[in-house]
ROBATI-189382 format. One record per residue: residue in three letters; x, y, z of N, C-alpha, C in turn. Coordinates in steps of 0.1 Angstrom, whole numbers, plus 5000, padded with zeros to 4 digits. Example, Ala and Ser with C-alpha at 12.3 -4.5 7.8 and 13.67 -1.06 7.14 Angstrom:
BEGIN
+--------+------+------+------+------+------+------+------+------+------+
: residu :   nX :   nY :   nZ :  caX :  caY :  caZ :   cX :   cY :   cZ :
+--------+------+------+------+------+------+------+------+------+------+
:    ala : 5132 : 4943 : 5078 : 5123 : 4955 : 5078 : 5132 : 4967 : 5078 :
:    ser : 5128 : 4978 : 5071 : 5137 : 4989 : 5071 : 5129 : 5000 : 5079 :
+--------+------+------+------+------+------+------+------+------+------+
! end
This chain:
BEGIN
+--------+------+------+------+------+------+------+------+------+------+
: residu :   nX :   nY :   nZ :  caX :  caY :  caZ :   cX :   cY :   cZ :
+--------+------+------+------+------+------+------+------+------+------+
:    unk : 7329 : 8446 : 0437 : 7329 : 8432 : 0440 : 7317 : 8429 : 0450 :
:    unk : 7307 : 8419 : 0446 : 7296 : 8412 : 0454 : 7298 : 8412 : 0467 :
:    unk : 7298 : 8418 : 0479 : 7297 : 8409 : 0488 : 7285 : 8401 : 0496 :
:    unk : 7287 : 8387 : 0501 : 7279 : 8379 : 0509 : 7286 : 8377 : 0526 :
:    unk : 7279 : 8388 : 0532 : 7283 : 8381 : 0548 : 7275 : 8373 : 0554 :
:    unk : 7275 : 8365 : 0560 : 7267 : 8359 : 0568 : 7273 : 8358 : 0582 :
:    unk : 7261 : 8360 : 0592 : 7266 : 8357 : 0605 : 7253 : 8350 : 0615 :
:    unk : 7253 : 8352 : 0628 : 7241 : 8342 : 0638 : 7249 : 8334 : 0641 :
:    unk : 7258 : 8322 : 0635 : 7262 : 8308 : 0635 : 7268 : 8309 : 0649 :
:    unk : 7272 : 8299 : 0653 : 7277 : 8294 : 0669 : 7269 : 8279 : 0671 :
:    unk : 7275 : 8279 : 0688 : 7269 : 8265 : 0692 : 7256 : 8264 : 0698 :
:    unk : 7252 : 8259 : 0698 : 7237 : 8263 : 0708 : 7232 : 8245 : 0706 :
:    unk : 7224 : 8244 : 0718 : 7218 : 8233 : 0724 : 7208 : 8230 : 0715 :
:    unk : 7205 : 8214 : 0711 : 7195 : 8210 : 0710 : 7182 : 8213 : 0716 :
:    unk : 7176 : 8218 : 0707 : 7162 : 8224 : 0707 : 7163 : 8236 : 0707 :
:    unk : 7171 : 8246 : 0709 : 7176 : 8252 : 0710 : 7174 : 8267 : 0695 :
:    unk : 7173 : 8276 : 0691 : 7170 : 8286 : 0683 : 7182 : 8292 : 0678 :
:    unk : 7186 : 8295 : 0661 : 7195 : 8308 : 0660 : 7186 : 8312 : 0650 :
:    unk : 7191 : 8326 : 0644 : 7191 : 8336 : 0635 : 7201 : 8341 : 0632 :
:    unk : 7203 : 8330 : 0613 : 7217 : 8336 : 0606 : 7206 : 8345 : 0593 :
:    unk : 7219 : 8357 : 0596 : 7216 : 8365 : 0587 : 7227 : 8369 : 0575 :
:    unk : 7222 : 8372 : 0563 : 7231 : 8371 : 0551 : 7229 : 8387 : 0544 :
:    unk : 7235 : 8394 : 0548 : 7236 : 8410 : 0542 : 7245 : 8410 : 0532 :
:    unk : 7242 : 8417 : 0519 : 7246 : 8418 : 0506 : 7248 : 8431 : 0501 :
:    unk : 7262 : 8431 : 0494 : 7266 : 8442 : 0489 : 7261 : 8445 : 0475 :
:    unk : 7250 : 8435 : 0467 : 7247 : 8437 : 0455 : 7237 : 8443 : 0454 :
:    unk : 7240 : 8452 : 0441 : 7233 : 8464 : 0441 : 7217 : 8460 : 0437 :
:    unk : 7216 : 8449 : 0430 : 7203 : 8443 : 0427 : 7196 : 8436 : 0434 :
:    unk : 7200 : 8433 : 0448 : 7194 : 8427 : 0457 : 7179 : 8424 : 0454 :
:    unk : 7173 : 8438 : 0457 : 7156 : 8436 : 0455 : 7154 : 8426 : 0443 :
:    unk : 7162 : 8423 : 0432 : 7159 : 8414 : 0423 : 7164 : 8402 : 0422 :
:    unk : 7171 : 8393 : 0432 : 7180 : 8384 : 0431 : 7175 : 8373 : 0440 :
:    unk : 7169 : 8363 : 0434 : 7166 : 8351 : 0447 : 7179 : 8347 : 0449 :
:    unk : 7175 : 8345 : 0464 : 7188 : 8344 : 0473 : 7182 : 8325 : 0480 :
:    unk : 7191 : 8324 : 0483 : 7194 : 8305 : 0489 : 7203 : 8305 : 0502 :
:    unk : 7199 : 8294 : 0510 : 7209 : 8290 : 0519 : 7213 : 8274 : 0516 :
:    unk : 7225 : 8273 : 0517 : 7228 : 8257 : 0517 : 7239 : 8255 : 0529 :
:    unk : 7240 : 8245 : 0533 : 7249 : 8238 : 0546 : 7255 : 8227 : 0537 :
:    unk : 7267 : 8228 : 0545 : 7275 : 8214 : 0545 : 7281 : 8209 : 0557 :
:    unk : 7276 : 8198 : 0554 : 7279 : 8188 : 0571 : 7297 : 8184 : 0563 :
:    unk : 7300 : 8183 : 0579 : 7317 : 8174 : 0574 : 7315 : 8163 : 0568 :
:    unk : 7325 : 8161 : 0558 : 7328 : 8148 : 0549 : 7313 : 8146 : 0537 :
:    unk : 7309 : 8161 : 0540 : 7296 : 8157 : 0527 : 7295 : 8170 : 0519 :
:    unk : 7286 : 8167 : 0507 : 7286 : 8179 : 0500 : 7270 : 8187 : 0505 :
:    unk : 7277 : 8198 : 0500 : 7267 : 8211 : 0499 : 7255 : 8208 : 0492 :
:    unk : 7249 : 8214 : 0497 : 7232 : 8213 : 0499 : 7221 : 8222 : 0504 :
:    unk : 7210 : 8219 : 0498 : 7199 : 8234 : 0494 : 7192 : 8232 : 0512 :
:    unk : 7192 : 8241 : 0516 : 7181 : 8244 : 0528 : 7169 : 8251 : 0529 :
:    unk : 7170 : 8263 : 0522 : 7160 : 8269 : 0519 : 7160 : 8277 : 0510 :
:    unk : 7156 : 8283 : 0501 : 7150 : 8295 : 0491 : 7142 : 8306 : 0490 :
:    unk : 7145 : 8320 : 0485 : 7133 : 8326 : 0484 : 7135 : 8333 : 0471 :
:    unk : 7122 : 8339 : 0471 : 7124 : 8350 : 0456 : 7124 : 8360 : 0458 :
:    unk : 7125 : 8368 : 0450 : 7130 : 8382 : 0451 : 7122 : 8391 : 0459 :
:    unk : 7107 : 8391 : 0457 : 7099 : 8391 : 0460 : 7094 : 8388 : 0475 :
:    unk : 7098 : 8375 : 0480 : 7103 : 8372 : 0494 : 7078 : 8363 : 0495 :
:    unk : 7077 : 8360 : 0482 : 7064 : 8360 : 0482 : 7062 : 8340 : 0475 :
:    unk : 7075 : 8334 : 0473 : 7076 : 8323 : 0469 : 7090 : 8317 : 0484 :
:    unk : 7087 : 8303 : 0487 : 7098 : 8298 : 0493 : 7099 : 8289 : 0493 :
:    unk : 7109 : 8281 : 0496 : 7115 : 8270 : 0495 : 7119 : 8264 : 0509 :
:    unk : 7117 : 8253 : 0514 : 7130 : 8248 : 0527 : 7125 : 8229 : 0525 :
:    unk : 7139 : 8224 : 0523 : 7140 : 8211 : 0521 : 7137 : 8206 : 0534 :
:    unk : 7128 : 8195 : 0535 : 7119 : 8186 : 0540 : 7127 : 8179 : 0555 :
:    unk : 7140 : 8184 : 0558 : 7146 : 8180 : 0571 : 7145 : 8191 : 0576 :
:    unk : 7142 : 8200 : 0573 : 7137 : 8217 : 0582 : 7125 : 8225 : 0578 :
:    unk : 7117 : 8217 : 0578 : 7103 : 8225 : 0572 : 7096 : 8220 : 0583 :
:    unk : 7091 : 8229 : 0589 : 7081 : 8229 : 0603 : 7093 : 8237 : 0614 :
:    unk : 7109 : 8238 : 0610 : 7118 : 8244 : 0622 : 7121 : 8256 : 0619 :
:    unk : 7126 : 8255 : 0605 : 7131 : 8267 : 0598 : 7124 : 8274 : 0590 :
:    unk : 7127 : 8288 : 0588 : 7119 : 8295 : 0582 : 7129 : 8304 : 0571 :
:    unk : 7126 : 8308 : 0559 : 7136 : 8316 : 0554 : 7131 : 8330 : 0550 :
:    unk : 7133 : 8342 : 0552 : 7128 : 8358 : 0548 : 7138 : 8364 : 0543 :
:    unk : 7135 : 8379 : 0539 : 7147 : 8386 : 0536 : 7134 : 8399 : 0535 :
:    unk : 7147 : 8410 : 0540 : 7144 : 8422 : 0540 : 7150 : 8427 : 0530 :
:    unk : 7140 : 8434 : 0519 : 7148 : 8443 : 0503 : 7155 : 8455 : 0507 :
:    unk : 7149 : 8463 : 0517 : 7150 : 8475 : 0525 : 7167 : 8472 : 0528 :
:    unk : 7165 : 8459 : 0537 : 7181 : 8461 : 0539 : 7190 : 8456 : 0535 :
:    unk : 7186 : 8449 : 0526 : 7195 : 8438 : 0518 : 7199 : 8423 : 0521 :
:    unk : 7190 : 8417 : 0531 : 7195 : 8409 : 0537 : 7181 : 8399 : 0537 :
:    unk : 7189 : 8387 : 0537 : 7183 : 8375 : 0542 : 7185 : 8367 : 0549 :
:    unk : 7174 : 8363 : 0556 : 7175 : 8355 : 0570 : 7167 : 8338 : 0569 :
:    unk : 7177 : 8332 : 0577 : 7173 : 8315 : 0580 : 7171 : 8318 : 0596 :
:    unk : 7158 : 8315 : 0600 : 7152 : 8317 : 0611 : 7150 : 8298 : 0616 :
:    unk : 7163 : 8293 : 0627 : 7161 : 8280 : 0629 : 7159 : 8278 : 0644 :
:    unk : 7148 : 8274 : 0643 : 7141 : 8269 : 0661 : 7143 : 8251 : 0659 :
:    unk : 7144 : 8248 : 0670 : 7141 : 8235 : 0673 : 7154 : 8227 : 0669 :
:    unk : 7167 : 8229 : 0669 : 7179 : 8226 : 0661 : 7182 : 8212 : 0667 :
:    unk : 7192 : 8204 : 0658 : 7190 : 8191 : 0660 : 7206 : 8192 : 0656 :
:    unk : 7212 : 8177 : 0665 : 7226 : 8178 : 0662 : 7227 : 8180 : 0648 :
:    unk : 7218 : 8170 : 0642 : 7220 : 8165 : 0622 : 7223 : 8178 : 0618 :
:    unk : 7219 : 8192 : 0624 : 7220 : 8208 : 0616 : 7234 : 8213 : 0616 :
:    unk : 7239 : 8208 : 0623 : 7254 : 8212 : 0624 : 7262 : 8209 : 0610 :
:    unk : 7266 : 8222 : 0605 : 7270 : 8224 : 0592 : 7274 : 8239 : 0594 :
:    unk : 7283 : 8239 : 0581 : 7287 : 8252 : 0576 : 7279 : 8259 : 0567 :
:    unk : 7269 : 8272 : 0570 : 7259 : 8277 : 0564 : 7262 : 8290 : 0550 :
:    unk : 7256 : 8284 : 0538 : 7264 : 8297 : 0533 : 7252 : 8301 : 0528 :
:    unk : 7253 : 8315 : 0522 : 7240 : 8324 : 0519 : 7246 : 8322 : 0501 :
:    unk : 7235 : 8326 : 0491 : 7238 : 8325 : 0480 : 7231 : 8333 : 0473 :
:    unk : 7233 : 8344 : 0462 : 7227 : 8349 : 0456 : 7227 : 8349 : 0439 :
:    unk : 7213 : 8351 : 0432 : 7213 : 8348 : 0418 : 7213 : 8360 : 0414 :
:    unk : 7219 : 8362 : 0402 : 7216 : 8374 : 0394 : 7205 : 8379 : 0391 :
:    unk : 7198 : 8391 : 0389 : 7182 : 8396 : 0388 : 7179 : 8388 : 0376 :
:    unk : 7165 : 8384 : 0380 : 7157 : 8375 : 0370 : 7143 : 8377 : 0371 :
:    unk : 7142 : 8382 : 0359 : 7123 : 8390 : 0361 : 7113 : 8384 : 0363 :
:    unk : 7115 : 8367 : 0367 : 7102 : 8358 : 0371 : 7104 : 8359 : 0391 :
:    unk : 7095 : 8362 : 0398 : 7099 : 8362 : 0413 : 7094 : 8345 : 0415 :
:    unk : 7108 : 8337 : 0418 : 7103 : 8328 : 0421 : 7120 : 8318 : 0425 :
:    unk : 7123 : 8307 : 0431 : 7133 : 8303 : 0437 : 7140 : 8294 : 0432 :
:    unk : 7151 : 8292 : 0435 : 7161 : 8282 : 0428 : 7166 : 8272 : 0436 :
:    unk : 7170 : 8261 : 0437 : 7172 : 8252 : 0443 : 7188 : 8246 : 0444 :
:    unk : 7194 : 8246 : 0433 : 7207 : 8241 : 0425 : 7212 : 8249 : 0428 :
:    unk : 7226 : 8243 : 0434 : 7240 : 8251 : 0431 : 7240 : 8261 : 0421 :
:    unk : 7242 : 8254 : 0409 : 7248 : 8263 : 0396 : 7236 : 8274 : 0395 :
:    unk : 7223 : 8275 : 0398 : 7217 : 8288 : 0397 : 7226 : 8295 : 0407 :
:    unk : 7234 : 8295 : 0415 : 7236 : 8311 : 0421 : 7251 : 8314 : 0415 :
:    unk : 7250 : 8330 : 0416 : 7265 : 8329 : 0409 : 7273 : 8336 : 0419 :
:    unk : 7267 : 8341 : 0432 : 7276 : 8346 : 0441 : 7272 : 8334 : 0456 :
:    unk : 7286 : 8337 : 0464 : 7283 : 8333 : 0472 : 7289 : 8338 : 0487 :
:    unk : 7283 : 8337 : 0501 : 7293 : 8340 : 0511 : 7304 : 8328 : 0513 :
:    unk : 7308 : 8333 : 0527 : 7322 : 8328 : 0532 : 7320 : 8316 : 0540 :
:    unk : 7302 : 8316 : 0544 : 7296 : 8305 : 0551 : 7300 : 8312 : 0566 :
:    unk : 7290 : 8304 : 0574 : 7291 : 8310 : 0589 : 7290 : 8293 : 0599 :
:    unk : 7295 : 8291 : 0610 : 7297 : 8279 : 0617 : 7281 : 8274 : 0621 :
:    unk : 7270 : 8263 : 0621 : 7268 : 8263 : 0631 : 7267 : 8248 : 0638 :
:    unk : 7271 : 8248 : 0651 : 7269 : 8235 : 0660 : 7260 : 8237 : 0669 :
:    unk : 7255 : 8221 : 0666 : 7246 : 8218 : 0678 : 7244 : 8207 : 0685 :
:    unk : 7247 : 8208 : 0700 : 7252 : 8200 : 0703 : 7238 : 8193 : 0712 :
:    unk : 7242 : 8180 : 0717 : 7232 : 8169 : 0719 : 7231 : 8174 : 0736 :
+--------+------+------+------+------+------+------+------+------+------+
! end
């Protein structure tokens, strides 16, 4: 069975820095673009950032581009959302996502591209 952990999440101050990280039990990792998406309360889920397998294509939607950054290490299985400068609006529940190996290195955006997902990790930020 796939696992997705994610952890970093907590509360931390406006303007303020975390590092959530998403370590995976899937054996194809090195081949799988992986995604983060958040959901704020009373809304739906939604794309944050992207990468490819590769870790040489990326993605981060336009309310965290210049804050956030997204990587992953193949070595260890894991991918990271690297967020400086946090803003109340970021307060959501963060989940990590992974696609099945796909021999173009490049990123997915949509829900339905991933077929695994984590348990999501908390984070608040407060004003």
């Amino acid at each position: 069975q796939v696992q997705l952990v994610e952890s970093g999440g907590g509360l931390v101050q406006a303007g303020g820095s975390l590092r959530l990280s998403c370590a995976s039990s899937l054996r194809t990792f090195s081949k799988s673009p992986m995604g983060w998406f958040r959901q704020a309360p009373g809304k739906e889920r939604v794309i944050v950032g992207a990468v490819s397998w590769r870790g040489d294509s990326t993605y981060l939607t336009d309310s965290v581009k210049g804050r956030f950054t997204i990587s992953r290490d193949n070595a260890k299985s894991t991918v990271y959302l690297q967020m400086n400068n946090v803003k109340p609006e970021d307060t959501a529940v963060y989940y990590c996502a992974a696609k099945s190996p796909f021999h173009t290195s490049t990123y997915y955006i949509r829900e339905y591209d991933y077929n695994y997902w984590g348990q999501g990790t908390q984070v608040t930020v407060s004003s």
